[in-house]
C-alpha positions in Angstrom: 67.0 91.6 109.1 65.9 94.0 106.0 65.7 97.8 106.6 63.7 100.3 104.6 65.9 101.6 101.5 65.6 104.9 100.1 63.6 103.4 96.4 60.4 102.5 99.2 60.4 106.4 100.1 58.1 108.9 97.8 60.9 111.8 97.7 59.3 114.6 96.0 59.0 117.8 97.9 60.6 116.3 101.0 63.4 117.3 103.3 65.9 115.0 103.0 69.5 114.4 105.2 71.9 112.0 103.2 75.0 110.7 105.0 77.4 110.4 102.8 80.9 109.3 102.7 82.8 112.6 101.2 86.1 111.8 103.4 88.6 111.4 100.4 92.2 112.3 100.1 93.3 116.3 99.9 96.4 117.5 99.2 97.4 121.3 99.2 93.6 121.7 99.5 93.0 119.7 96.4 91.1 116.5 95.9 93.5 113.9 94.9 91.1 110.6 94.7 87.7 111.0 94.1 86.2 107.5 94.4 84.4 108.0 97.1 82.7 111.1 95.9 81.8 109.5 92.7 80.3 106.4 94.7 78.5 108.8 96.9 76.7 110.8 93.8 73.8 108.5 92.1 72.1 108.1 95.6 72.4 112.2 95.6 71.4 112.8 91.8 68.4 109.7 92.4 66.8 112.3 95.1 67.4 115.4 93.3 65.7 114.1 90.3 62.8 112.8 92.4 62.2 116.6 93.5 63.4 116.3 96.9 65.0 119.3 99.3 68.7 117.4 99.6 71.0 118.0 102.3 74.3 116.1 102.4 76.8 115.2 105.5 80.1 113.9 106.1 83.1 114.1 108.0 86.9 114.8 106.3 89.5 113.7 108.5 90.1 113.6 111.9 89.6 117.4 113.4 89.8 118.4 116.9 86.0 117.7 117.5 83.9 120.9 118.3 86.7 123.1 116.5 86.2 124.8 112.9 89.8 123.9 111.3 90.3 125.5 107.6 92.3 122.2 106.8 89.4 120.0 107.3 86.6 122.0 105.8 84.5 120.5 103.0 84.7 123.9 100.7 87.5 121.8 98.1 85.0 118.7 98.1 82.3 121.2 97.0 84.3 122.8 94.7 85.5 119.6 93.1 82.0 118.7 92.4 81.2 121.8 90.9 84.3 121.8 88.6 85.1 118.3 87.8 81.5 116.6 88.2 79.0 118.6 87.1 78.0 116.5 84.2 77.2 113.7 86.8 75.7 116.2 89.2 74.2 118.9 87.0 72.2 120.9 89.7 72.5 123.5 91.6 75.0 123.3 94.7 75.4 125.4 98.1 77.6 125.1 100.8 76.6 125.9 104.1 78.6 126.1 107.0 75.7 126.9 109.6 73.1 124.7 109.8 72.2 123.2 113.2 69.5 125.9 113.7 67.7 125.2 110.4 68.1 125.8 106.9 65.7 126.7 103.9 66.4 124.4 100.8 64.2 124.3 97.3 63.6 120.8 95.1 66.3 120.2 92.7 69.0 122.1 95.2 71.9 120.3 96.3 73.4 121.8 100.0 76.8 120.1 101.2 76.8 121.4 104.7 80.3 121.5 106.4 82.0 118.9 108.2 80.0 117.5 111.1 83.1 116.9 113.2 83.6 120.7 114.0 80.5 119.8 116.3 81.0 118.5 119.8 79.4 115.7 120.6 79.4 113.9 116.9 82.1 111.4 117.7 80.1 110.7 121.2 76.7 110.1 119.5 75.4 113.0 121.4 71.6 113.1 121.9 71.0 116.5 121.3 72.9 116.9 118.5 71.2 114.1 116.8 68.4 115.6 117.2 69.3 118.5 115.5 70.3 117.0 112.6 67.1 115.0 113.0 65.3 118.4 113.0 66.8 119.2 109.6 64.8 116.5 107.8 61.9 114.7 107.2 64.2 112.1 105.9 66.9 110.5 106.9 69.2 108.9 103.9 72.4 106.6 106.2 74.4 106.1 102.5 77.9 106.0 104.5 79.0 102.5 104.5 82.3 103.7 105.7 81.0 105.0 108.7 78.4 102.5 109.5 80.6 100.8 111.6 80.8 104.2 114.0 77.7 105.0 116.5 77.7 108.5 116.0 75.3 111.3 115.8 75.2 111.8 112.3 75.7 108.0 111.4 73.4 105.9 113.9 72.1 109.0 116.2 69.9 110.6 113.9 68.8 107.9 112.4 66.7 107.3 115.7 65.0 110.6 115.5 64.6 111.2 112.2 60.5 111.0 110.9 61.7 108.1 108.4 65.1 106.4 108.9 66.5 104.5 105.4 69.4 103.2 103.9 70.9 104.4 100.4 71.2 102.5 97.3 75.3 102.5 97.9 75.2 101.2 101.7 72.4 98.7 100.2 75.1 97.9 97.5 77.6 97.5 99.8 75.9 94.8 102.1 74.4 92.9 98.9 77.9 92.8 97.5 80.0 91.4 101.0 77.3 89.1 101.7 77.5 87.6 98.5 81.5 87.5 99.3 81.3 86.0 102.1 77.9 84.0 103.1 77.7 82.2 99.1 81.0 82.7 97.7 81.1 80.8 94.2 84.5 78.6 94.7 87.7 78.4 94.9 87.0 81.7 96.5 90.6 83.4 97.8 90.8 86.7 100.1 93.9 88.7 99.4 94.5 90.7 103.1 97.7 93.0 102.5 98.9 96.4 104.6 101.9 97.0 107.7 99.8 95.2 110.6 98.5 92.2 111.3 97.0 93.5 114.9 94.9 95.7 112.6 93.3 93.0 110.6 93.9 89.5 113.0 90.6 88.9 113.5 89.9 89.7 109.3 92.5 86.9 109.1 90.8 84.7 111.2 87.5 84.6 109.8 88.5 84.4 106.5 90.3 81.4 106.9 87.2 80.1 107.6 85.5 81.2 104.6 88.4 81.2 102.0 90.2 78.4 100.2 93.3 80.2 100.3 94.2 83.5 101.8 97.1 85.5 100.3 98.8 88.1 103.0 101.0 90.8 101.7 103.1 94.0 103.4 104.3 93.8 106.9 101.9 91.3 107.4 103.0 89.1 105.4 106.5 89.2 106.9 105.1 88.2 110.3 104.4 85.0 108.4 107.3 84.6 106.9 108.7 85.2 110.5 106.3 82.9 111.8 108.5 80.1 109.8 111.9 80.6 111.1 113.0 82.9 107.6 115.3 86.0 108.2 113.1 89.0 107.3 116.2 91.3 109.0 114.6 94.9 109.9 111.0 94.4 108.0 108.3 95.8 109.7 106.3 92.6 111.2 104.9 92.4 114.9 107.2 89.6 116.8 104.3 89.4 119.7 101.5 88.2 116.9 103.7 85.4 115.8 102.2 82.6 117.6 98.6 83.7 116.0 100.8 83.3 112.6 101.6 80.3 113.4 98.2 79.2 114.0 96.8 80.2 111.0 99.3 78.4 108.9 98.1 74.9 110.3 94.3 75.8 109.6 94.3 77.5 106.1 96.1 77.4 102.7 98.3 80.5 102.9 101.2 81.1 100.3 103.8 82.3 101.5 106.9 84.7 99.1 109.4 82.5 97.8 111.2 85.7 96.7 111.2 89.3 98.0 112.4 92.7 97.0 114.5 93.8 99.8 116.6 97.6 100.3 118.4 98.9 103.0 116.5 101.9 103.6 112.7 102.6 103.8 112.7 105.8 101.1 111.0 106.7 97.6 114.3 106.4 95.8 116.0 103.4 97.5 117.4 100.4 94.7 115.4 97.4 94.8 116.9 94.0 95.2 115.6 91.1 94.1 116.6 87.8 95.9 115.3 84.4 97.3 113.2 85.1 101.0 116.1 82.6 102.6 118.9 85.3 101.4 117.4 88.5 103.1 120.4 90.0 104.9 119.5 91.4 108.6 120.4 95.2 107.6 117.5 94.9 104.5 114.2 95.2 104.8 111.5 93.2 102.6 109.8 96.1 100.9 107.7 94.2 98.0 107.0 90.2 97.2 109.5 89.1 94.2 108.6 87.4 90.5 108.1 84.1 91.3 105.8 84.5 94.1 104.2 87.3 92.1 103.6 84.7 89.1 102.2 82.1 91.7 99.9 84.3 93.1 98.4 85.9 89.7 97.9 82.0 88.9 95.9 81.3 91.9 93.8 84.3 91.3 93.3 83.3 87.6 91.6 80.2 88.7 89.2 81.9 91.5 85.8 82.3 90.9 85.2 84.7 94.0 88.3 87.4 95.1 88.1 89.6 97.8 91.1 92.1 98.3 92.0 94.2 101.3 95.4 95.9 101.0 98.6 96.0 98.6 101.0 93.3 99.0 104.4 95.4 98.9 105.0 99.6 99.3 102.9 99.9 96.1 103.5 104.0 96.5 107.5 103.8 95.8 108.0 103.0 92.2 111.0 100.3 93.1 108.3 98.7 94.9 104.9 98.4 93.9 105.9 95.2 91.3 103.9 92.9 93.0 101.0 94.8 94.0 100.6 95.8 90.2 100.9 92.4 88.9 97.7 90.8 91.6 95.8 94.2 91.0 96.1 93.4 87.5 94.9 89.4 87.8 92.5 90.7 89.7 91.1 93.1 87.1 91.4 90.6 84.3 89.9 87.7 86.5 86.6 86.4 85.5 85.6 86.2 89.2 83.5 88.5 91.1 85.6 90.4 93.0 85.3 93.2 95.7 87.6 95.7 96.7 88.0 97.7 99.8 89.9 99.7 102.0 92.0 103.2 101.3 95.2 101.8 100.0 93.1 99.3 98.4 91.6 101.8 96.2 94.5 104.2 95.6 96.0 100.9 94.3 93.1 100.7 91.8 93.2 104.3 91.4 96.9 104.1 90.7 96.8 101.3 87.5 93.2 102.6 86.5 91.4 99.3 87.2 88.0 100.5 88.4 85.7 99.5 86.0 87.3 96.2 85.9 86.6 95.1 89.8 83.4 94.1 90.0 82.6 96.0 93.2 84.5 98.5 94.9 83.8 98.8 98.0 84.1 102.8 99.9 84.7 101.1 103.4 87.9 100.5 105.1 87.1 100.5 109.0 83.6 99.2 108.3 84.9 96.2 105.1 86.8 94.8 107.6 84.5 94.6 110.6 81.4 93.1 108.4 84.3 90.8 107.1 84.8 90.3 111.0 81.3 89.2 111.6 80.7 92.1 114.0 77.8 94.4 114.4 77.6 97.9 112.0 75.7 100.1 114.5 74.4 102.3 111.7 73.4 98.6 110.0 71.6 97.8 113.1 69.7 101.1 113.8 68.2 101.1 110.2 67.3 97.5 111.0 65.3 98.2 114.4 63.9 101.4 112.5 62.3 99.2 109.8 60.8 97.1 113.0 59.5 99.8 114.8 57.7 100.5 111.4 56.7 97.0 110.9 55.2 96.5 114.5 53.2 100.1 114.3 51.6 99.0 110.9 50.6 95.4 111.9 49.2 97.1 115.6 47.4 99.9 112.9 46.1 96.7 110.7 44.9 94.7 113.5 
């Protein structure tokens, strides 16, 4: 079902609330990876330029809901823009931290207003509260897609209070980019699903192996596999109890499975790497990266795809020892001719990591939400800007009639 997008709205001169996804990385109170802030600004500069009042929200982290907490505040994501950005956002920008009550903004003014989860009753999709944030706006911009999978007050609440509801060019991206993924995928089309848990992404797993010619697993995941048939992965991080679902998937889809591993005996930033065949792994070592030869396998699989979507690294990409094999598929990826899309956090500090941004053809700012649209289930921000646009529909053919 369509929704309205934010292009069908005349802009100039009017209020509007964009949800934005401005929850990236901080360290030491500094912005370590902007790519979500960068993804978030052409939907911000697009209304500013069309005259309107903008208002942005987000959430950073995971604050004790309905309690200010300096560590959480939005003040370094304001000040990032206003240092690092300001030739890709060259207006005006104001942080408020007090803003429920109402707030005066002029065309052409940017206002960041602090992070909604130091109100109570944001997590909960509290009625009241999304109605204030309704209140602030005479439109209301949902441009999150990596909240849309959340029903809460500033993601799906408002949006069923505000005067006009509509989705930003990057959620509209987002969609148009997974769909083509997943519901037309030019073929061979492979899925790369990588990171510590399979629990977390089983039901990923499964759907893609209805969709993908071959699915690649990586990380602890991938040792459950390799678990799954019979090898030795010693102390690994897999999860014994999700082996028979391994199993499973290894008689219905194409998965390759390492042939060689980089083992240590220690989980640390400065443990030795050992390379070594997957039926040699020791039971004191743990299988920390995939090795050459299954490296070199799985680069020529993705050379040949003509679709590639990627979830997660495929070894601990963030020790130096270890990140081998996640460099070599990040870079096939990057240099495939395929249209790929990316998503997930560790996902895009990967790509942050061997600068290959410009070279996937869509990132995606989702982690929670990527995988749940991947899942097939319902985004509840999706669906409120959905039944929006037929409220809208219906009161127009009842005025026309």
């Amino acid at each position: 079902m369509p929704f309205i997008k934010m292009s069908d709205v005349d802009l100039a001169g009017q209020r509007l609330l964009i949800r934005s996804d401005l929850n990236v990385p901080l360290k030491n109170g500094e912005v370590i990876s902007d790519a979500r802030i960068r993804a978030s600004l052409p939907t911000i500069t697009a209304a500013l330029k069309q005259g309107a009042k903008v208002m942005v929200a987000s959430h950073l982290g995971r604050p004790t809901e309905g309690q200010y907490d300096a560590a959480f505040s939005l003040f370094p994501v304001v000040n990032y823009i206003k240092n690092h950005l300001s030739s890709e956002c060259p207006f005006p920008i104001r942080f408020v931290k007090d803003y429920l009550h109402g707030i005066n903004v002029v065309p052409g003014e940017l206002v960041i207003l602090e992070n909604v989860r130091f109100h109570k009753g944001e997590l909960k999709n509290d009625v009241q509260l999304s109605q204030q944030y309704a209140a602030l706006c005479d439109v209301y911009v949902m441009d999150a897609f990596g909240t849309a999978h959340r029903a809460q007050a500033s993601t799906e609440g408002v949006g069923q209070y505000a005067h006009i509801s509509c989705a930003g060019p990057l959620l509209s991206n987002e969609l148009q980019a997974l769909n083509q993924a997943l519901s037309h995928p030019a073929r061979p089309m492979v899925a790369v699903v990588g990171g510590s848990k399979v629990s977390t992404k089983l039901t990923a797993l499964e759907a893609l192996s209805k969709v993908a010619d071959q699915l690649i697993v990586g990380g602890g995941i991938s040792n459950t596999f390799l678990a799954a048939l019979g090898h030795n992965i010693g102390q690994s991080l897999h999860e014994e109890h999700l082996i028979p679902e391994a199993k499973k998937l290894l008689e219905t889809c194409n998965i390759p499975i390492p042939t060689d591993v980089r083992v240590a005996t220690e989980f640390s930033e400065t443990a030795q790497a050992t390379l070594k065949p997957v039926d040699q792994v020791n039971s004191d070592e743990k299988i920390l990266d995939i090795g050459d030869v299954s490296a070199s396998h799985l680069v020529r699989i993705l050379k040949n795809a003509k679709t590639i979507l990627w979830n997660g690294p495929v070894g601990v990409f963030e020790f130096p020892n270890f990140r081998k094999g996640t460099e070599k598929l990040a870079r096939a990826i990057a240099d495939s001719n395929a249209f790929s899309i990316a998503g997930g956090g560790d996902t895009l500090a990967a790509i942050d990591l061997f600068s290959i941004y410009d070279r996937i053809s869509y990132v995606s700012t989702g982690g929670g939400a990527f995988l749940e649209f991947v899942e097939g289930k319902e985004l509840p921000a999706v669906t409120m800007l959905e039944k929006r646009y037929q409220v809208e529909i219906n009161a127009y053919n009842k005025k026309e009639s």
